[in-house]
C-alpha positions in Angstrom: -72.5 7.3 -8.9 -70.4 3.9 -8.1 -69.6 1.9 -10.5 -71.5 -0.9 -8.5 -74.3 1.7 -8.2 -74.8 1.9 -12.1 -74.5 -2.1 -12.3 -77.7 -2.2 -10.2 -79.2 0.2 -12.7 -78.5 -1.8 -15.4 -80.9 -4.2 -17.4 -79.8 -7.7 -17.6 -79.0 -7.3 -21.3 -77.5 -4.1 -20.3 -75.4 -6.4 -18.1 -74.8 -8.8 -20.5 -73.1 -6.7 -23.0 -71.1 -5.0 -21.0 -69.2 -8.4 -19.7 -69.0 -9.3 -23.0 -68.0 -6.4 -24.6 -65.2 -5.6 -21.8 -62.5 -8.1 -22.9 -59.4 -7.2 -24.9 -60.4 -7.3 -28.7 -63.9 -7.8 -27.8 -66.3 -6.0 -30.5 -69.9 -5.3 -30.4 -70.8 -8.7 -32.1 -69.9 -10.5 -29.3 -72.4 -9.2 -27.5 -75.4 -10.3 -29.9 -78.1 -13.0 -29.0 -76.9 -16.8 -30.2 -80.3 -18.0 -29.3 -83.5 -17.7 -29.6 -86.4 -19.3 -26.5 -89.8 -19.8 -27.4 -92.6 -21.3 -25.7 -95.6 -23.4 -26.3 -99.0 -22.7 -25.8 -98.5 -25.8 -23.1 -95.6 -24.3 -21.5 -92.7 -26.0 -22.6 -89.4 -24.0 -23.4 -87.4 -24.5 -26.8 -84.2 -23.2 -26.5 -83.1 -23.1 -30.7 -79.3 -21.4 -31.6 -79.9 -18.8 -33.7 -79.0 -19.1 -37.4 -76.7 -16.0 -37.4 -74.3 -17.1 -34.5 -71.0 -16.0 -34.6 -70.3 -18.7 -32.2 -71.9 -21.9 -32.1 -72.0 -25.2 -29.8 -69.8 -28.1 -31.3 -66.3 -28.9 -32.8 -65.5 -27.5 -36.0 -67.4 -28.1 -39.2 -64.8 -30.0 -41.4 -66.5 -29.1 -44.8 -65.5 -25.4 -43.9 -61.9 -26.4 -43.7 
């Protein structure tokens, strides 16, 4: 099998961990959610960052300096 072959096999968070798990020094956190989508019982999205994010939106927080 090709490797584009097993990239159409893949699941789309299949896919997404392995893009972010194939840089230099990259480690399997990397690859974990940083948000979570909900939806209303009318439809409408919320789109919240999750609590446990290694990486978050934003400069630095300077009380953490």
């Amino acid at each position: 099998m090709t490797e584009q072959q097993s990239a159409e096999d893949m699941s789309h968070d299949e896919k997404r961990e392995d893009q972010l798990t194939t840089a230099p020094k990259s480690t399997e956190a990397d690859a974990k959610p940083r948000i979570e989508v909900s939806e209303t019982d009318a439809g409408t999205k919320r789109i919240d960052i999750r609590d446990d994010a290694n990486a978050r939106p934003g400069g630095p927080d300077p009380s953490k300096k």
